[in-house]
C-alpha positions as CSV (number, residue, x, y, z in Angstrom):
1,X,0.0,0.0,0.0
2,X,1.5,3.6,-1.0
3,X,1.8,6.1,1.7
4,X,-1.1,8.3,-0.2
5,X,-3.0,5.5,0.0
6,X,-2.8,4.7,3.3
7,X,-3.4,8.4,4.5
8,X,-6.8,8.5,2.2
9,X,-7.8,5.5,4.3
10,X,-6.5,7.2,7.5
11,X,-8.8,10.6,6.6
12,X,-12.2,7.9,5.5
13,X,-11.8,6.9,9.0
14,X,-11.6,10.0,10.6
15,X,-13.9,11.8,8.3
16,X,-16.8,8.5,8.0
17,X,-16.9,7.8,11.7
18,X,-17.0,12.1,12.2
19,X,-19.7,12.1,10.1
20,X,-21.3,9.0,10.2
21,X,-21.9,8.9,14.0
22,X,-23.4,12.1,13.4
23,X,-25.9,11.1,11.3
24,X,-29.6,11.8,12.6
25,X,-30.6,7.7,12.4
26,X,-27.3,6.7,14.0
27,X,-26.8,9.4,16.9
28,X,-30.7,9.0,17.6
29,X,-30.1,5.3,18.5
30,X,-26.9,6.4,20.5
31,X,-28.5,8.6,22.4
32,X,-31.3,6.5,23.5
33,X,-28.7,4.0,24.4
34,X,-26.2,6.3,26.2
35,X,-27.9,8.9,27.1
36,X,-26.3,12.9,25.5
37,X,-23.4,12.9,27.4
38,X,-22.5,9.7,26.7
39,X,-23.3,9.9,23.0
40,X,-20.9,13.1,23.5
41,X,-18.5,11.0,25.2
42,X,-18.0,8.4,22.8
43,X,-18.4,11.0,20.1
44,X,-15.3,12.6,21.2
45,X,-13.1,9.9,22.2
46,X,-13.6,8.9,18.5
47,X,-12.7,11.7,17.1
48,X,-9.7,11.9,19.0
49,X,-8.5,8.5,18.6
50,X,-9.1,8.7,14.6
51,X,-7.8,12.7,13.9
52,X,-4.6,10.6,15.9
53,X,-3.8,8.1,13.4
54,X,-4.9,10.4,10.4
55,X,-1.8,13.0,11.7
56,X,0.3,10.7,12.5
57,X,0.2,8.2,9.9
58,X,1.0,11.4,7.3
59,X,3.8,12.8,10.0
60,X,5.0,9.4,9.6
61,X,4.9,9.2,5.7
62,X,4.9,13.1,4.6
63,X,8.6,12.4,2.9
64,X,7.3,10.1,0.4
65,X,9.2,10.8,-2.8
66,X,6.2,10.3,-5.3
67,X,6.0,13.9,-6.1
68,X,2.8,16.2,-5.7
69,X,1.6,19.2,-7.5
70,X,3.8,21.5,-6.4
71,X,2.7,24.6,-7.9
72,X,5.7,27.2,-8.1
73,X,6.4,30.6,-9.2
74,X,3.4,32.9,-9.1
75,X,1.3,30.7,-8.3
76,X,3.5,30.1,-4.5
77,X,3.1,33.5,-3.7
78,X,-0.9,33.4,-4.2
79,X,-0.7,30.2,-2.4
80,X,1.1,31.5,0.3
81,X,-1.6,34.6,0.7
82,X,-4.3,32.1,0.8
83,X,-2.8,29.9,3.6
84,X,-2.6,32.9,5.5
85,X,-5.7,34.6,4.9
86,X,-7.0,30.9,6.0
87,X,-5.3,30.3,9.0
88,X,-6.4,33.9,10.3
89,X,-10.1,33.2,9.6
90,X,-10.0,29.7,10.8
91,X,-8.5,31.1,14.4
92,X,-10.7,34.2,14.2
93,X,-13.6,32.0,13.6
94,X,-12.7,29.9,17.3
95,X,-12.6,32.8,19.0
96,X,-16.7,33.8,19.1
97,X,-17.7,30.3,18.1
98,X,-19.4,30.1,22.1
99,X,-21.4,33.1,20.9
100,X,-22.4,32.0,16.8
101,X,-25.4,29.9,15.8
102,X,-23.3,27.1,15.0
103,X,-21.9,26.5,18.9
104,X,-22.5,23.3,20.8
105,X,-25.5,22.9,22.9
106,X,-26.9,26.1,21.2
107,X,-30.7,25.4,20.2
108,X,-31.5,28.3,17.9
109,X,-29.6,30.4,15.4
110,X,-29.3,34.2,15.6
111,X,-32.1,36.3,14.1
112,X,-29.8,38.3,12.3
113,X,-26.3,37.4,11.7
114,X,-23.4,39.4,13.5
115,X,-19.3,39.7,12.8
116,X,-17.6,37.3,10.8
117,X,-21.0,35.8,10.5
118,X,-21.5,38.9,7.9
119,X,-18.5,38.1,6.4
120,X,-19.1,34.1,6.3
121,X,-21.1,32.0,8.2
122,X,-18.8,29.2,8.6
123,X,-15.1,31.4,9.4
124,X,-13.8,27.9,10.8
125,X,-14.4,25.9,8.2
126,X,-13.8,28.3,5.1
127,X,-10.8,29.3,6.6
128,X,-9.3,25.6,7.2
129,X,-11.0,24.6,3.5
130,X,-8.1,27.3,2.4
131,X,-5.7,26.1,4.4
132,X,-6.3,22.5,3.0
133,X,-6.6,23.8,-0.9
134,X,-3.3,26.2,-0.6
135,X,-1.1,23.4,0.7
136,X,-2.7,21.0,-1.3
137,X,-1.5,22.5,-4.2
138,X,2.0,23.8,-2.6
139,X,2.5,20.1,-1.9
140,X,5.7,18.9,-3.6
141,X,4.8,15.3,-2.1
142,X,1.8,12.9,-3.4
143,X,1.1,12.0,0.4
144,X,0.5,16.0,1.2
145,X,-1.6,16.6,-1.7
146,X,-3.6,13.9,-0.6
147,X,-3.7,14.9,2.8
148,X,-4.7,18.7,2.4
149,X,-7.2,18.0,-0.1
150,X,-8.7,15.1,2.3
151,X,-8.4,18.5,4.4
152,X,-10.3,20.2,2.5
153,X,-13.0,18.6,1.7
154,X,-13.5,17.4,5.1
155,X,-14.0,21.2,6.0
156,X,-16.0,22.5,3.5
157,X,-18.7,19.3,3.5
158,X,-18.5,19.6,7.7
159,X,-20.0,23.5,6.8
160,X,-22.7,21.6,4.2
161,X,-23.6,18.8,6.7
162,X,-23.8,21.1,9.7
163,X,-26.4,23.6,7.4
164,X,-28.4,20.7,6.5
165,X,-28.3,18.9,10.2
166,X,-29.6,22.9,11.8
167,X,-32.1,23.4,8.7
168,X,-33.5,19.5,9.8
169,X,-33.5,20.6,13.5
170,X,-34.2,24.2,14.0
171,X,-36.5,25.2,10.5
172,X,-38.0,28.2,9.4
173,X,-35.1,30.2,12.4
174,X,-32.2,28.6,10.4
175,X,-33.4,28.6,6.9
176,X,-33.7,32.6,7.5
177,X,-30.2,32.7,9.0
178,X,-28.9,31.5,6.3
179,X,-30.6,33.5,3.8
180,X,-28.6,36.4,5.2
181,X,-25.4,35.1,5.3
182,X,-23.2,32.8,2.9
183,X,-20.5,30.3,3.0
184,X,-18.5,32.2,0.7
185,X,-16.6,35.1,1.9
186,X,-18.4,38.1,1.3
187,X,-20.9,36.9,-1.0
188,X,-23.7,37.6,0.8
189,X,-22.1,41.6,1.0
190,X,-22.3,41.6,-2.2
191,X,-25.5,40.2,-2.9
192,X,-27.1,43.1,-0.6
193,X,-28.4,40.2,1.9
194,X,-26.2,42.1,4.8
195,X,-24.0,44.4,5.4
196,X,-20.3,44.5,6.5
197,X,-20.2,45.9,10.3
198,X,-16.6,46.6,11.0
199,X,-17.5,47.5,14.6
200,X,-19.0,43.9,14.8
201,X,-15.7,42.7,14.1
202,X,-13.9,40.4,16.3
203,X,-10.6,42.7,15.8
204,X,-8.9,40.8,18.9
205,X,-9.3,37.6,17.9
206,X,-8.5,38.5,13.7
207,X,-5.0,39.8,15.1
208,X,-4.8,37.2,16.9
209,X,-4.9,35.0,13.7
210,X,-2.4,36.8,12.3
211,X,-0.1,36.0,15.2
212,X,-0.7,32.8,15.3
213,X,-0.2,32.5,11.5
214,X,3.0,34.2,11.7
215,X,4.6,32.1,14.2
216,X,3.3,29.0,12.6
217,X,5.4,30.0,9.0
218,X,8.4,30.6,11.9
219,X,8.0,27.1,13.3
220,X,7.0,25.1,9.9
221,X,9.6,22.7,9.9
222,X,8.7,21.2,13.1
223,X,4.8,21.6,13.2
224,X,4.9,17.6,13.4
225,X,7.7,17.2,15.0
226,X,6.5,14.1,17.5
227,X,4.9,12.4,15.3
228,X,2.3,15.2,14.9
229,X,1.6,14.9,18.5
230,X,1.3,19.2,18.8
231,X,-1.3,19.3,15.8
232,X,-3.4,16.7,17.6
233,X,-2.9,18.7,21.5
234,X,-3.2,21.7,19.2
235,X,-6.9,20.9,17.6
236,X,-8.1,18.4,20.3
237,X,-7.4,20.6,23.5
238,X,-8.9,23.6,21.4
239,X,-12.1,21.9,21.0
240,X,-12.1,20.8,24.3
241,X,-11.7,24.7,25.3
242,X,-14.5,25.5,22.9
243,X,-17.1,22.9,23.5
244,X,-17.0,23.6,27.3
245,X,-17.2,27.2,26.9
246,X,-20.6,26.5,24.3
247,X,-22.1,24.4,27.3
248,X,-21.6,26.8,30.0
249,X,-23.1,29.7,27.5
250,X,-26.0,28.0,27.7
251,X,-26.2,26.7,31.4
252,X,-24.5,29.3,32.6
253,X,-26.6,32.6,32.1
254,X,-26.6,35.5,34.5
255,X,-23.6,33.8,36.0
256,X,-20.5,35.5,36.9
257,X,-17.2,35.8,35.1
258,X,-15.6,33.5,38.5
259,X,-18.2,31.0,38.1
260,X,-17.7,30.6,33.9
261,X,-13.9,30.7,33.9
262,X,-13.1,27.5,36.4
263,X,-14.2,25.0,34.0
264,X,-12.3,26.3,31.0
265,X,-9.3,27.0,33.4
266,X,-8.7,23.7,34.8
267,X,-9.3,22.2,31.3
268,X,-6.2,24.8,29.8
269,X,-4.1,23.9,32.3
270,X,-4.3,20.3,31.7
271,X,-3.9,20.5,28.2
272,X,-0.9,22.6,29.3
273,X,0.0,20.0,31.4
274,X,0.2,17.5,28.1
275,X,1.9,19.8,26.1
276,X,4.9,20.3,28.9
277,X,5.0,16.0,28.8
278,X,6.0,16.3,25.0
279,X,8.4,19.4,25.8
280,X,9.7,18.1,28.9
281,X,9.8,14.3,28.9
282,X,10.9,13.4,25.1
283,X,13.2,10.8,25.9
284,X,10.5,9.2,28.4
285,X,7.6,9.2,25.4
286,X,10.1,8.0,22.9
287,X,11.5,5.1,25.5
288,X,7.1,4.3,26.1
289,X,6.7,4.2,22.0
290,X,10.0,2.3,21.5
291,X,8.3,-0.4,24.0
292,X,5.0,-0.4,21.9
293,X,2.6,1.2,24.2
294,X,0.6,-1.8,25.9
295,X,3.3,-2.8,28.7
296,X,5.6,-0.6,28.2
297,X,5.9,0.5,31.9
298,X,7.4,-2.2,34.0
299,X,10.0,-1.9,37.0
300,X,12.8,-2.4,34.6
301,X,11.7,0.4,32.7
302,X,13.8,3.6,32.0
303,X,13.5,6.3,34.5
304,X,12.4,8.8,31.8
305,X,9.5,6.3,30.4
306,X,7.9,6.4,34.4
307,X,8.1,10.1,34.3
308,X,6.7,10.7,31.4
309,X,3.7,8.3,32.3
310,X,2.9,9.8,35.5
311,X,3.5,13.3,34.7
312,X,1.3,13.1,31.3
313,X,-1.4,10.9,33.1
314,X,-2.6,14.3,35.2
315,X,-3.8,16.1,31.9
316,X,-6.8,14.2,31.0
317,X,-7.6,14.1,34.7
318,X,-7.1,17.8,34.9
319,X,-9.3,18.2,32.2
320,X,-12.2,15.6,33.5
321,X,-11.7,17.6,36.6
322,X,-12.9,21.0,34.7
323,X,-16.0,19.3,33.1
324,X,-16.8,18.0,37.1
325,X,-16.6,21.6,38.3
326,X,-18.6,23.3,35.8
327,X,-21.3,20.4,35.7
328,X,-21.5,21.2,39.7
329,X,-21.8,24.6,38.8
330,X,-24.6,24.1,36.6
331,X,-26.7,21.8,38.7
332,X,-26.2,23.9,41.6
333,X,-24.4,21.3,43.4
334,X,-22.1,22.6,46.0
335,X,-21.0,20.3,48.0
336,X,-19.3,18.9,44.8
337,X,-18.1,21.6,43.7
338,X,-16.7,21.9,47.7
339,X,-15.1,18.1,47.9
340,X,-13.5,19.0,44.1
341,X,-11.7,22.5,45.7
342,X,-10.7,20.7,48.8
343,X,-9.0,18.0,47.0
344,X,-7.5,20.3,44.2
345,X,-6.3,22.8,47.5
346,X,-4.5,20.2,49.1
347,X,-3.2,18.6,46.7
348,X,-1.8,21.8,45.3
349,X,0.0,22.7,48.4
350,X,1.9,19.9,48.8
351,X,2.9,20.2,45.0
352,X,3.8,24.1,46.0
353,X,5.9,23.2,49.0
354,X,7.6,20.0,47.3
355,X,7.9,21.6,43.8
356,X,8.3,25.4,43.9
357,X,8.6,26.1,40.6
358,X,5.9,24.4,39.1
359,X,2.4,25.3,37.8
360,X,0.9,23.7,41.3
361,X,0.9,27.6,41.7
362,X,-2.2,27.3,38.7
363,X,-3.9,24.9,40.4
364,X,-3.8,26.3,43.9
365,X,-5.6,29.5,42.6
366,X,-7.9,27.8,41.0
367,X,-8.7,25.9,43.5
368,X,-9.2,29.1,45.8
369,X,-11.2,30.7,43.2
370,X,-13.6,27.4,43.6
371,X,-14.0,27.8,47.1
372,X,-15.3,31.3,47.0
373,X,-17.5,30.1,44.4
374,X,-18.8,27.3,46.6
375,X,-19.6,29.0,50.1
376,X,-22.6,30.9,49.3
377,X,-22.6,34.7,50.3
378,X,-24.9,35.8,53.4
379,X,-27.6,38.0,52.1
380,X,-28.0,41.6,53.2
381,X,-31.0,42.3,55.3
382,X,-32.8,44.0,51.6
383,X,-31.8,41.0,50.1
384,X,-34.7,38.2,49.2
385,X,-32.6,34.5,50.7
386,X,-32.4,31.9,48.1
């Protein structure tokens, strides 16, 4: 099997189970089965596990020599401008995705479209649909055409399906949505069906695109360095970030800023937490894959390899630990929300005290920050008690 062959396969898994489980016969039966969150659960873990062995399969094989398309000259130039203009939409498009039609957990769309919304209704996906066609056809590789255009098409039919799913769910309140808006960047400007709002503008999160695009092109050559492993901590701890931040939206309104950032806090911090195991323990992950995964840690193991495991095993449950405290949150459970502060509190002191330099020091003010949270306030006397 050639290595463009084998990453097509790698992107029909990722994109057929992506889709497929998304399918309104399938995820109804799932969800009578397993409940939403546990749809959601398996959903994820899925995705994960697939986007996984579609990045690293083509880290793995992007040297191929059967050449690509490889477009030079002019054309490398335009193609460089379109990767960019991509990247910076597709970040700027993140940014206010907890506040756009599209989000998570969101039941109706927006009577009247707002920001990049004018601009394109699907900034995410248009944007990483350029990203896929500019490198597709920069590609001086087979296996990178293939990949980018798999890409690309992934994103620009994930904008189509998600249309059709809303249209099926929400009607007449979507259909008018998107009569206003378009897929295509400024199309619907130009058609007259709205009207560019530069105050609207995310200008924040656009400039933050562009940073983010700039210091990509800076670090290029080792973008999948660890066998991808910072593209997939990249993309999956970023929809972690955004799908939490979609819930609480909706299940947190009226709420404080406190109360909506512990959640999303614990959850960055453990996705910091596996992105300091690649930086910090590379010798310990490299001795774990060397060892082939299953039963790689034993007492005759290398030092680095038990490191590595236990240091890299507190992310997920960092981030577990976030969706516990904002589900206490939004239930109103306390005494939760209490145990979880107590345990994070100690444990961070002893990390503190043993491990000065260390981002216990994140933890621990988290943790404080959830104990304020979780002792209610006494009510003044003109106050109504809950």
């Amino acid at each position: 099997m050639t290595p463009s062959t084998t990453v097509g396969l790698c992107w029909l898994l990722f994109g057929g189970t992506h889709v497929g489980l998304a399918t309104r016969t399938l995820r109804a039966r799932l969800v009578a089965r397993l409940g939403t969150n546990g749809f959601l659960a398996l959903y994820s873990a899925v995705a994960a596990a697939t986007f996984a062995v579609l990045v690293g399969a083509y880290a793995a094989l992007r040297d191929d020599a059967a050449p690509g398309i490889g477009l030079g000259g002019p054309w490398r130039w335009l193609l460089f401008g379109v990767v960019a203009v991509g990247m910076t939409l597709a970040v700027a498009g993140v940014v206010p995705y907890p506040a756009s039609s599209y989000a998570l957990f969101r039941t109706t769309s927006r009577a009247e479209p707002r920001g990049l919304e004018r601009v394109t209704r699907h900034p995410f996906f248009v944007g990483t649909g350029l990203v896929g066609i500019g490198h597709a056809l920069l590609a001086e590789h087979l296996v990178g055409t293939v990949f980018f255009a798999g890409l690309a098409v992934f994103a620009l039919a994930g904008a189509r399906h998600q249309d059709r799913k809303l249209l099926a769910e929400r009607g007449a309140g979507h259909a008018a949505f998107m009569a206003q808006t378009s897929s295509v960047p400024f199309a619907a400007i130009v058609a007259g069906r709205t009207r560019l709002a530069p105050r609207e503008l995310p200008w924040g999160a656009l400039a933050l695109g562009v940073a983010t695009t700039c210091a990509l092109r800076a670090v290029h050559p080792d973008i999948l360095a660890r066998g991808g492993a910072w593209v997939v901590l990249a993309v999956i701890g970023g929809a972690l970030l955004a799908s939490i931040q979609s819930w609480q939206r909706e299940a947190f309104r009226r709420r404080g800023a406190l109360e909506r950032s512990i959640g999303p806090a614990l959850v960055a911090i453990g996705v910091g937490h596996a992105a300091c195991t690649l930086l910090l323990f590379p010798d310990g992950i490299a001795a774990i894959t060397a060892r082939g995964v299953a039963g790689a840690i034993t007492l005759e193991s290398p030092r680095e390899a038990h490191a590595a495991f236990w240091f890299g095993l507190f992310a997920p449950a960092l981030v577990f630990m976030g969706w516990v405290a904002s589900h206490a949150l939004a239930v109103g459970d306390r005494t939760l929300l209490e145990l979880l502060a107590w345990f994070l509190f100690t444990t961070a002191v002893v990390g503190v005290v043993v491990m000065p330099v260390s981002g216990f020091w994140a933890v621990l003010g988290v943790s404080l920050a959830m104990m304020r949270v979780a002792t209610p306030r006494p009510c003044n006397a003109a106050e109504r008690p809950l």
